[in-house]
N, CA, C and O of each residue as an XYZ file, in Angstrom:
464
protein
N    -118.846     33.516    263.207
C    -119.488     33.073    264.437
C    -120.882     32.568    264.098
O    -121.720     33.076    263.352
N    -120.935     31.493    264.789
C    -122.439     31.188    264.288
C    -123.451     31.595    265.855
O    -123.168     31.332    267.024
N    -124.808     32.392    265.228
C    -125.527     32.642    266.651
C    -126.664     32.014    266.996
O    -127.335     31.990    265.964
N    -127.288     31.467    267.905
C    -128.294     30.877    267.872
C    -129.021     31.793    269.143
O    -128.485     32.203    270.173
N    -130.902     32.008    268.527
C    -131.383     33.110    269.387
C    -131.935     32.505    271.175
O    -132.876     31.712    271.218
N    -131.593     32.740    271.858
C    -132.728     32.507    273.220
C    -133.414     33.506    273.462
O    -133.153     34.414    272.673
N    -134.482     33.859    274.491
C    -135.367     34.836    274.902
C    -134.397     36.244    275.460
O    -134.397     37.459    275.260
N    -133.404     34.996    276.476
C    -132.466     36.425    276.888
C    -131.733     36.957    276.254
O    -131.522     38.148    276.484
N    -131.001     36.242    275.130
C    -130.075     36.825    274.596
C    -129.782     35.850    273.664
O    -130.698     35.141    273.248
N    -128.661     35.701    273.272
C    -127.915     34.639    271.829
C    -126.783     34.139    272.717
O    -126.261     34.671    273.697
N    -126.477     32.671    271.959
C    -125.243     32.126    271.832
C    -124.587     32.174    271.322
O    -125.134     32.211    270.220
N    -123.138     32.237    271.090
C    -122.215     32.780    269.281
C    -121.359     31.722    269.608
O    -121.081     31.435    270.772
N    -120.959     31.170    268.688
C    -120.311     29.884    268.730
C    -118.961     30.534    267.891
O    -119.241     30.801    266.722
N    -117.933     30.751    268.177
C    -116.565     30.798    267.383
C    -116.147     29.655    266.360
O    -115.672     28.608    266.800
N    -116.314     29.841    265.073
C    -115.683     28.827    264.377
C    -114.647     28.783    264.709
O    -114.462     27.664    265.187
N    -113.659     29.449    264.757
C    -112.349     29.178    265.063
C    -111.525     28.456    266.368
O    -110.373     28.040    266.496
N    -112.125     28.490    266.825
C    -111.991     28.054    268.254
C    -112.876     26.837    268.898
O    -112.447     25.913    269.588
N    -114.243     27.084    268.484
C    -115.055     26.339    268.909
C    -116.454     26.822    270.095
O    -117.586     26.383    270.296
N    -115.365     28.287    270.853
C    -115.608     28.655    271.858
C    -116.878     29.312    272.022
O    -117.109     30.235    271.240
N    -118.031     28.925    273.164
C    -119.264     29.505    272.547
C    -119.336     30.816    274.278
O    -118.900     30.788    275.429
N    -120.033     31.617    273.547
C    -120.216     33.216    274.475
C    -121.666     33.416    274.065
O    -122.058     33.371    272.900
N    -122.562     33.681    275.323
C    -123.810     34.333    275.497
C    -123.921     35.344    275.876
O    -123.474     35.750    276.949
N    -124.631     36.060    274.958
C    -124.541     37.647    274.752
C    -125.911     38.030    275.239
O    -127.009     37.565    274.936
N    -125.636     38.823    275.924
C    -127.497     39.436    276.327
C    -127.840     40.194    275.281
O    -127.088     40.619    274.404
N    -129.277     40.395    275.422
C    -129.803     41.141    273.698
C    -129.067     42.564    274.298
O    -128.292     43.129    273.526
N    -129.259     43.089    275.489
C    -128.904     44.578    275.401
C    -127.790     44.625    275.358
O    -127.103     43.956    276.130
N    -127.127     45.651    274.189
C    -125.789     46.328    273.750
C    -125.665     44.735    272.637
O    -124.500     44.366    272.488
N    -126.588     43.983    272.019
C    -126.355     42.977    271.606
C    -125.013     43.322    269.991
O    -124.137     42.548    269.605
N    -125.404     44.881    269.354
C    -124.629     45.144    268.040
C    -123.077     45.107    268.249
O    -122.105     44.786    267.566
N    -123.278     45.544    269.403
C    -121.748     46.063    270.106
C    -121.213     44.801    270.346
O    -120.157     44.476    269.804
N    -121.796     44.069    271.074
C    -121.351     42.767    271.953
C    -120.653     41.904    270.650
O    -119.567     41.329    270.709
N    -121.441     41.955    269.608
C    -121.316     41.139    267.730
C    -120.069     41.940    267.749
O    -119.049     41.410    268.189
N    -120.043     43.140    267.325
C    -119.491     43.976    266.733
C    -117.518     43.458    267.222
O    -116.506     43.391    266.525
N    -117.726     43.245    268.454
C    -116.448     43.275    269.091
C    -115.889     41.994    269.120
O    -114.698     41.760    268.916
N    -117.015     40.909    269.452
C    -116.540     39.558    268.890
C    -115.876     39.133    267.597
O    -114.814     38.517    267.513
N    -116.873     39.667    266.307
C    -116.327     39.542    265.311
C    -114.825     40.418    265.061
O    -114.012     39.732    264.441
N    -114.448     41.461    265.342
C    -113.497     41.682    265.530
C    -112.125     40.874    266.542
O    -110.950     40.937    266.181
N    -112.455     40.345    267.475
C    -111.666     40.084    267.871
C    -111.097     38.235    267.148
O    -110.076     37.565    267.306
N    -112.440     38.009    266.330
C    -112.226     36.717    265.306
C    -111.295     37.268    264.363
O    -110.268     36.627    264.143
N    -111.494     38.360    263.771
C    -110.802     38.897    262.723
C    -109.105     38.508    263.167
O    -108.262     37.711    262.754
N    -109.169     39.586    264.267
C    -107.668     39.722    265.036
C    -107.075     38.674    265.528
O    -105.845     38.692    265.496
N    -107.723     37.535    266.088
C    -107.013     36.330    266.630
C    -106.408     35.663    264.843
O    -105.297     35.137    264.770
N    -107.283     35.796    263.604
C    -107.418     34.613    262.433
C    -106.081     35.323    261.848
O    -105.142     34.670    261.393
N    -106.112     36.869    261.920
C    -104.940     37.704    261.448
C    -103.368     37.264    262.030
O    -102.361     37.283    261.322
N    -103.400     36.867    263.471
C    -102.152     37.208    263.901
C    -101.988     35.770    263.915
O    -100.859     35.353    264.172
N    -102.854     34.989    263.698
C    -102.141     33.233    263.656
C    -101.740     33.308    261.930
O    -100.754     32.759    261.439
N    -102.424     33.854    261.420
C    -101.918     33.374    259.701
C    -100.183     34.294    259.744
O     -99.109     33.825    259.367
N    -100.450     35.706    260.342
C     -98.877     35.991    260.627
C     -97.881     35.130    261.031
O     -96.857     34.821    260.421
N     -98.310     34.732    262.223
C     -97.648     33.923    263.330
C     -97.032     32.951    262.462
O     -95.873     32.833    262.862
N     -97.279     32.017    261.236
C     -97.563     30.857    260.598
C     -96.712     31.401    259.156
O     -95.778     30.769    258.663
N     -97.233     32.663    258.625
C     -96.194     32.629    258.072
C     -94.884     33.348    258.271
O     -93.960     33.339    257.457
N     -94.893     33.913    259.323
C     -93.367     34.494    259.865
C     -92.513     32.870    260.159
O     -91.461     32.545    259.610
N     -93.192     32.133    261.028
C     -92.203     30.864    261.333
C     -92.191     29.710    260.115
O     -91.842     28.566    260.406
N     -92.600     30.056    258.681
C     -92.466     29.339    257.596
C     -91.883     30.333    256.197
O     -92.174     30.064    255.032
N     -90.830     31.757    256.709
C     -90.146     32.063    255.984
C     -88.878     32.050    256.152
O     -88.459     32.027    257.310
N     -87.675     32.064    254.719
C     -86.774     31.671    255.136
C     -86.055     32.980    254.172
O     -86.832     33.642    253.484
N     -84.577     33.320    254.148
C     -83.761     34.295    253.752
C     -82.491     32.939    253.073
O     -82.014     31.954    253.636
N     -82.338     33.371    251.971
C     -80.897     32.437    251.293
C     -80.593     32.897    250.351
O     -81.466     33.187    249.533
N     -78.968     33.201    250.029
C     -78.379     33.606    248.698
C     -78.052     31.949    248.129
O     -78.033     31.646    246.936
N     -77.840     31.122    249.111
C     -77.566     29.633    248.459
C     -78.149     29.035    248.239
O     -79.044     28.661    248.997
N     -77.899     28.448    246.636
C     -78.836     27.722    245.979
C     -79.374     26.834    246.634
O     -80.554     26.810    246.983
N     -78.260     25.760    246.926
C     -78.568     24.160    247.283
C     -79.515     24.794    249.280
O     -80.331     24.098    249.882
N     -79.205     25.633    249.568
C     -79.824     25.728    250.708
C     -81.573     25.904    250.538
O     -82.494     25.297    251.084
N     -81.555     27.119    249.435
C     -83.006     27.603    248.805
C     -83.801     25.750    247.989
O     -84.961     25.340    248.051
N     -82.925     25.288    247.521
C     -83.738     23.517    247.007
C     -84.328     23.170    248.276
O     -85.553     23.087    248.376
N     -83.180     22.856    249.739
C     -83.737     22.322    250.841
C     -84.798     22.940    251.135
O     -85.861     22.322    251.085
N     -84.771     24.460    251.554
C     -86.072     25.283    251.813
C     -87.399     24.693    251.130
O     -88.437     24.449    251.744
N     -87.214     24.526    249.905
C     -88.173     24.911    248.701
C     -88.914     22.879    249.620
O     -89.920     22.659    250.293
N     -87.727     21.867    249.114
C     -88.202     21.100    249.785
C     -89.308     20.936    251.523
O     -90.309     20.260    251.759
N     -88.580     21.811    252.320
C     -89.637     22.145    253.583
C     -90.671     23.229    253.004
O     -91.037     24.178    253.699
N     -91.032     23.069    251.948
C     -92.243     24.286    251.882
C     -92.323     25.328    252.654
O     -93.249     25.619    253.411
N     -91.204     25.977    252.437
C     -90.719     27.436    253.078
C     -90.975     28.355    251.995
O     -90.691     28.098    250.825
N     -91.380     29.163    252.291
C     -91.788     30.819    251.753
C     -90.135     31.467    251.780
O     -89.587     32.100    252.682
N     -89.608     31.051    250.460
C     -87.880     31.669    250.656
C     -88.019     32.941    249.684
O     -88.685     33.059    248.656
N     -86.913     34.145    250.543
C     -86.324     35.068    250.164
C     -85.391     34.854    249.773
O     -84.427     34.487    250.444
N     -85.412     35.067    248.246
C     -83.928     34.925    247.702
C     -83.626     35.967    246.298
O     -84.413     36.106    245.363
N     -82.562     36.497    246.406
C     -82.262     37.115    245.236
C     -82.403     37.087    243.981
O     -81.603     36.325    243.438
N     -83.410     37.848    242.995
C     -83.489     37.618    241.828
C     -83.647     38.477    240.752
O     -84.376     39.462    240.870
N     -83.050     38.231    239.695
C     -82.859     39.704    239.281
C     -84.268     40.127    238.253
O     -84.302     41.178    237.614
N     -85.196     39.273    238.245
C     -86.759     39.881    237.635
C     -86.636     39.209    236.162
O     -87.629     38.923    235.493
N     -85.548     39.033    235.817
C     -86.231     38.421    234.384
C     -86.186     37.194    233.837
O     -85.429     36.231    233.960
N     -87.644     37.542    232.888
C     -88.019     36.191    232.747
C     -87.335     34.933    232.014
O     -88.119     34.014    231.778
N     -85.874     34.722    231.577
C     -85.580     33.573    231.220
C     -84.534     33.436    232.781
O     -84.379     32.258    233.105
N     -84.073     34.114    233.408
C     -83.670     33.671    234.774
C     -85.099     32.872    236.143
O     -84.908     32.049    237.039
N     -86.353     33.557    235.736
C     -87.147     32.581    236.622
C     -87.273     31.400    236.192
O     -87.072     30.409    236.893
N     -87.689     31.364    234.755
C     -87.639     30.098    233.776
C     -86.666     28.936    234.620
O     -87.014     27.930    235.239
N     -85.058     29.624    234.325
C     -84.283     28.605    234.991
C     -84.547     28.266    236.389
O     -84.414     27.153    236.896
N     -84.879     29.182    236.873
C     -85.124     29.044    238.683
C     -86.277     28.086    238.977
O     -86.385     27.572    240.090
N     -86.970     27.890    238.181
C     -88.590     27.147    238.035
C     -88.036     25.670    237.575
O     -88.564     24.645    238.006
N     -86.941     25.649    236.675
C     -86.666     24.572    236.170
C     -85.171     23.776    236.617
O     -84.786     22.711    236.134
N     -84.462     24.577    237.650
C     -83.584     23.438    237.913
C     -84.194     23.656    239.617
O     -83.238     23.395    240.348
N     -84.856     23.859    240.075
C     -85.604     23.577    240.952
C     -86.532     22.398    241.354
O     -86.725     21.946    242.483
N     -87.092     21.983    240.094
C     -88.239     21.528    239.854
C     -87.133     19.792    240.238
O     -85.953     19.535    239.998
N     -88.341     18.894    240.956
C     -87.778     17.542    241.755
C     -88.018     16.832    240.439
O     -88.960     17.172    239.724
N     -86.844     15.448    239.957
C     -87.738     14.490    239.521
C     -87.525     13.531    240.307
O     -87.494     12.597    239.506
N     -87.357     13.091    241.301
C     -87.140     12.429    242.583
C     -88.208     12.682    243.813
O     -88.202     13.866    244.149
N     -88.864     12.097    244.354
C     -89.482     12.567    245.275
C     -88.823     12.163    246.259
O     -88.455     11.036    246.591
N     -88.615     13.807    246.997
C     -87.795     14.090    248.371
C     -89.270     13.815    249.570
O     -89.016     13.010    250.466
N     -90.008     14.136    249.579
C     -90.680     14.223    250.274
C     -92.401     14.139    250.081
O     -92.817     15.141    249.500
N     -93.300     13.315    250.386
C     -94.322     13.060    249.440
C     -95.593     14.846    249.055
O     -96.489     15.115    248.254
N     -94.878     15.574    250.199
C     -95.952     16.860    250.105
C     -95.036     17.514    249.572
O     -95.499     18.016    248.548
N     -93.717     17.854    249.739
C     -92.777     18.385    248.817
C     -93.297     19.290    247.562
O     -94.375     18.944    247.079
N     -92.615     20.454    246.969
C     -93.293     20.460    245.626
C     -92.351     20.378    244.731
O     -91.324     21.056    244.754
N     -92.790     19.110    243.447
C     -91.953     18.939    242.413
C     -92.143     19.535    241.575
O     -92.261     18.753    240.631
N     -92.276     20.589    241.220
C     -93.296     21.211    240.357
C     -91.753     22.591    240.165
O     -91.732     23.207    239.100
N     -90.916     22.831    240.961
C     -89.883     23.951    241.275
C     -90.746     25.261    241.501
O     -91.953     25.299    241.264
N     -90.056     26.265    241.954
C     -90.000     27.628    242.805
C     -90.736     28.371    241.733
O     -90.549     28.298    240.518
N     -91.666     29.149    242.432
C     -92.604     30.043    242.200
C     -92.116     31.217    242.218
O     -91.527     31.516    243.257
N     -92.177     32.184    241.200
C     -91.504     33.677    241.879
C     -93.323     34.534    242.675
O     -94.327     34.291    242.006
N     -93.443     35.071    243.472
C     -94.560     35.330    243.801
C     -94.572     36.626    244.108
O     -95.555     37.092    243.532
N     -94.040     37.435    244.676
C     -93.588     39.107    244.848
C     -92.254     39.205    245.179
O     -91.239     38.532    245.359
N     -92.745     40.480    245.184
C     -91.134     40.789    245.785
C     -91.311     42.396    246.768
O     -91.829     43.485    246.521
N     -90.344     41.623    248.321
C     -90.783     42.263    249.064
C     -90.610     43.931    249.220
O     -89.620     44.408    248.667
N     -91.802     45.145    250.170
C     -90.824     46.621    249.873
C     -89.976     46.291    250.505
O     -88.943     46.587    249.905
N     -89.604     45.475    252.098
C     -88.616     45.463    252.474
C     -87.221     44.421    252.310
O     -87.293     43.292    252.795
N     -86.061     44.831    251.659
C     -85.342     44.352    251.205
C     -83.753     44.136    251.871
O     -82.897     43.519    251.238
């Protein structure tokens, strides 16, 4: 939030939003205190929001390529070792461009979830 001071109180401008709130100086820590929290909580549940509706679940290959093509965050079965990611990285990987943001580069292993 950015604040700018007046006599009575401050302005806080929401980066995120844009949205600006004038805070009187009295209870002014509290008044911060709860804003910035509620920046926290709105920035938290949109990056959720964003990546819940950009993950995907597939045991099929050619389905997990399409995914991989929509830059989907895919769940897919793998058994952890490293000359099986190797392959997964490499017949993944585009030499065709499907799509110009696409990644040709093939599938990332990145964690693996507790819930399974």
């Amino acid at each position: 939030a950015v604040v700018s001071t007046q006599s009575t109180g401050v302005v806080a401008v929401r980066r995120d939003t844009g949205v600006k709130a004038t805070l009187a100086n009295e209870n002014l820590a509290e008044q911060l205190q709860t804003l910035l929290n509620n920046i926290h909580d709105d920035m938290y549940n949109k990056a959720l929001k964003e990546r819940d509706e950009n993950m995907a679940v597939t045991s099929d290959w050619e389905e997990f390529c399409n995914l991989l093509d929509q830059k989907k965050i895919i769940q897919a079965p793998y058994c952890g070792a490293i000359p099986c990611e190797d392959a997964i990285k490499k017949e993944s990987a585009r030499t065709e461009v499907v799509d110009d943001k696409a990644p040709a580069m093939g599938a990332n292993t990145l964690c693996i979830p507790f819930d399974q």
